[in-house]
C-alpha positions as a printed Julia matrix, in Angstrom:
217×3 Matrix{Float64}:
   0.0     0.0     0.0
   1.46    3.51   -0.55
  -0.18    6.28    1.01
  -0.2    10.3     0.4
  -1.68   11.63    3.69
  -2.44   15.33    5.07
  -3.51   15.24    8.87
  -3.82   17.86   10.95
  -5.08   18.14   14.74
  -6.35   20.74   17.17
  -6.6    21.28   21.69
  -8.45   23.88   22.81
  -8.8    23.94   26.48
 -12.01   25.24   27.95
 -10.93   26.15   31.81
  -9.14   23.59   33.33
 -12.2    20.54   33.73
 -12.2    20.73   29.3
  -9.87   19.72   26.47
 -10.95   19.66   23.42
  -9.25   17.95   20.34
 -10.81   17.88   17.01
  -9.47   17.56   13.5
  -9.15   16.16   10.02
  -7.4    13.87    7.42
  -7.06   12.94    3.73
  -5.19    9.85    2.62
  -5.19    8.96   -1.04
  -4.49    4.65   -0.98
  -2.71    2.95   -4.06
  -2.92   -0.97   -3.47
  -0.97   -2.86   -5.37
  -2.3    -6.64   -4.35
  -0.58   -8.71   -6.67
   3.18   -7.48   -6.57
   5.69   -9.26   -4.79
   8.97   -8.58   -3.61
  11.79  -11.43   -2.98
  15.12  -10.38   -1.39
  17.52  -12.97   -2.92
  21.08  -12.86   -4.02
  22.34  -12.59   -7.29
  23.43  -16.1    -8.22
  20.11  -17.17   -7.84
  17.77  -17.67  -10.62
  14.68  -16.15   -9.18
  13.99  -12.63  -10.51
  13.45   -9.88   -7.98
  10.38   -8.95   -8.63
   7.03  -11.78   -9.94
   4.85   -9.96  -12.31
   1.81   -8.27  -11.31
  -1.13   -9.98  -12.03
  -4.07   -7.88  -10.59
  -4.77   -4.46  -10.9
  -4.02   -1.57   -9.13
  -6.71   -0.14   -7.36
  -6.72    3.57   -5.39
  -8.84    4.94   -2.98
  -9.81    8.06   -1.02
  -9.91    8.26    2.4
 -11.27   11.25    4.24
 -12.4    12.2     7.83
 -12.85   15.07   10.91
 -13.06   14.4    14.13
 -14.12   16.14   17.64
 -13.48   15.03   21.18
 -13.44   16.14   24.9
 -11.79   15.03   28.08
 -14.13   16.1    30.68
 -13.39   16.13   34.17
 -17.05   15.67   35.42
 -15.09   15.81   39.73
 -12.91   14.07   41.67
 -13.84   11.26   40.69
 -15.67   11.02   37.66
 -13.93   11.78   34.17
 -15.25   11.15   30.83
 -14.15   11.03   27.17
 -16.45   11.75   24.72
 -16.55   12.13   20.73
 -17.59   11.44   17.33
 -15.3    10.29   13.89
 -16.83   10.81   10.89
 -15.51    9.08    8.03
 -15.87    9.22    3.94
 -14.06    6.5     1.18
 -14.37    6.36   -1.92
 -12.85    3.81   -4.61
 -11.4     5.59   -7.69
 -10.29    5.03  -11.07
  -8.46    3.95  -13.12
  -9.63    0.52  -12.94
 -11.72   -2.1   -14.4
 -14.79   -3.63  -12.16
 -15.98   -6.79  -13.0
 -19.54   -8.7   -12.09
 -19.7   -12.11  -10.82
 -22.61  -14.91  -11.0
 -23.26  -16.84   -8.17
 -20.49  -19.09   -9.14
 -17.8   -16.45   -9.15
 -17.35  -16.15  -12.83
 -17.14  -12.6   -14.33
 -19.74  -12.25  -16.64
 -19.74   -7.95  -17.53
 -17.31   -5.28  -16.97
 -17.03   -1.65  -16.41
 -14.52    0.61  -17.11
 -13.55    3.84  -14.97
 -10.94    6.82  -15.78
  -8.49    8.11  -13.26
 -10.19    9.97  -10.76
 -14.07    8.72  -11.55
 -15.47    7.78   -8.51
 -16.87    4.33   -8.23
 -18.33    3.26   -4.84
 -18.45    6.0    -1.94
 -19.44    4.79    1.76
 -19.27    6.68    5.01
 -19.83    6.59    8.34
 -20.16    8.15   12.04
 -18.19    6.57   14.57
 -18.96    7.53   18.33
 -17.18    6.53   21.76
 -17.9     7.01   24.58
 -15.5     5.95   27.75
 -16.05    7.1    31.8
 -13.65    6.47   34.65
 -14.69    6.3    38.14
 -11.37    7.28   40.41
 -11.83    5.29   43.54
  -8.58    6.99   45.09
  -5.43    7.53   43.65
  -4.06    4.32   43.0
  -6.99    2.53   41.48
 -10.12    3.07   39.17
 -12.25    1.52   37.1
 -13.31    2.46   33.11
 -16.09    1.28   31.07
 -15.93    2.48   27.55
 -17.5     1.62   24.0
 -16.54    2.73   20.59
 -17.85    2.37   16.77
 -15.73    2.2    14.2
 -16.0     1.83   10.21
 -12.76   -0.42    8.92
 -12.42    0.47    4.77
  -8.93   -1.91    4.22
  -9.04   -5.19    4.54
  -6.22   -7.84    5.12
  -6.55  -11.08    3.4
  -4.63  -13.76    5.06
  -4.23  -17.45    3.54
  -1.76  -20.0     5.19
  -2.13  -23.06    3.05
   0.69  -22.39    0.64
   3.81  -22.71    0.54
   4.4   -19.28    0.71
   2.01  -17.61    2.62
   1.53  -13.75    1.67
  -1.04  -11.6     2.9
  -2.89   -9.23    0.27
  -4.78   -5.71    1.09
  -7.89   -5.08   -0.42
 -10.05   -1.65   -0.46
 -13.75   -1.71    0.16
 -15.26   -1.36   -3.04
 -18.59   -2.73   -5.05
 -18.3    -6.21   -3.61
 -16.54   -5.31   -0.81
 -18.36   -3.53    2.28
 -16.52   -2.07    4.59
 -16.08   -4.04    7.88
 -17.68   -2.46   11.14
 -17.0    -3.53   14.93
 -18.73   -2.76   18.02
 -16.91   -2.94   21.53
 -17.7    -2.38   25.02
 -14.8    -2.62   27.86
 -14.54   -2.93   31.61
 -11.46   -2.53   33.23
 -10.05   -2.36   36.53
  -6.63   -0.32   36.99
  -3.97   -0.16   39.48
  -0.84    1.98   39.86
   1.79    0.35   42.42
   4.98    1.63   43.79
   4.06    5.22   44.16
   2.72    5.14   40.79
   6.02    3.62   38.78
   4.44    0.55   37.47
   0.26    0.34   36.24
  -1.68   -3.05   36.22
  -4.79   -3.58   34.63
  -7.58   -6.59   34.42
  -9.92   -5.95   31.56
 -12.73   -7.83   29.67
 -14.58   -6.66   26.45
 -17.02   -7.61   23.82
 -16.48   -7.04   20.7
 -19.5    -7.68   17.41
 -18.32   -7.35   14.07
 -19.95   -7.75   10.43
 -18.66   -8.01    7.25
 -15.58   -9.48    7.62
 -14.22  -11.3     4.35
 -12.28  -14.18    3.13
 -11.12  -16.3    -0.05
 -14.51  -18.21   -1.36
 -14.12  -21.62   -1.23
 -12.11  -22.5    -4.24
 -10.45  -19.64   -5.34
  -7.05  -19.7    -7.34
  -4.48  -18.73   -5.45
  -1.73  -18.88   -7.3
   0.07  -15.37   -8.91
């Protein structure tokens, strides 16, 4: 994956119970799936580089952000914000449709820059700490969040390699749900933190190879 990325971030601190952070960035994504790189010595007969077989694809990523550490008391302190996030697949590339049998039976076409498939989404968390004293406290959070690159991992080859895929037409973008507990607790006048946590974590549509797909480059 090669990535062009412009990020930048903003604090602004309302009093002293209030920071607020809030923000945006663009990536543009070029993926470049079927490319493989060997490091090997020169007497051997294996070239450098395989061929690329797939296309590349490229993608825009895009998102803003606001958050605020809130110091409710003593006590209580909360995090709170919201992530929202836009991608959208772009050309050049050609987009194929499948039957049910994973044959390509039409095509389409796009130009550098064309759009192809947008999605978007709004992300919210939401975590609170309760500060029993000042060596222990417990934190309950939960979080949303919209995943647009996917990792596709297959061990049953000799060489196992790991491609990157954007979301795209067939591809949705994967989306998790979490909730945490946690109990935390600084020891040694605060030198060393220990934690015990549990979470539960829902996700949807997460992807991988249909059974009998070609492997091989």
């Amino acid at each position: 994956i090669e990535d062009f990325s412009l990020k930048e971030d903003f604090s602004y601190y309302v009093g002293a119970s209030h920071k607020i952070r809030f923000g945006f960035q663009s990536i543009h994504h070029t993926f470049i799936p079927g490319e493989i790189t060997l490091n090997t010595s020169s007497t051997t007969n294996i070239p450098r580089r395989l061929p690329r077989t797939i296309e590349r694809k490229h993608a825009l990523e895009n998102a803003v952000y606001f958050s605020d550490d809130y110091s409710i008391s003593s006590h209580w302190q909360m995090n709170y914000g919201i992530r929202f996030s836009l991608f959208t697949q772009i050309g050049p590339n050609t987009i194929y449709t499948y039957d049910n049998s994973g044959i390509a039976t039409d095509s389409t076409t796009y130009k550098a820059n064309v759009p192809i498939k947008t999605y978007y989404g709004i992300e919210p968390r939401l975590s609170l700490a309760y500060i029993l004293n000042e060596k222990n406290s417990i934190k309950i959070s939960y979080n949303h969040i919209n995943q647009y690159l996917h990792q596709l991992s297959n061990t049953t080859v000799s060489t196992p390699v790991d491609l990157w895929v954007p979301s795209s037409q067939v591809v949705k973008p994967q989306i998790g749900d979490q909730v945490a507990v946690g109990y935390f607790k600084n020891l040694r006048n605060n030198n060393y933190e220990t934690s015990v946590e549990t979470y539960y974590k829902n996700m949807a549509n997460q992807i991988d190879y249909r059974n009998g797909a070609d492997l091989r480059f």
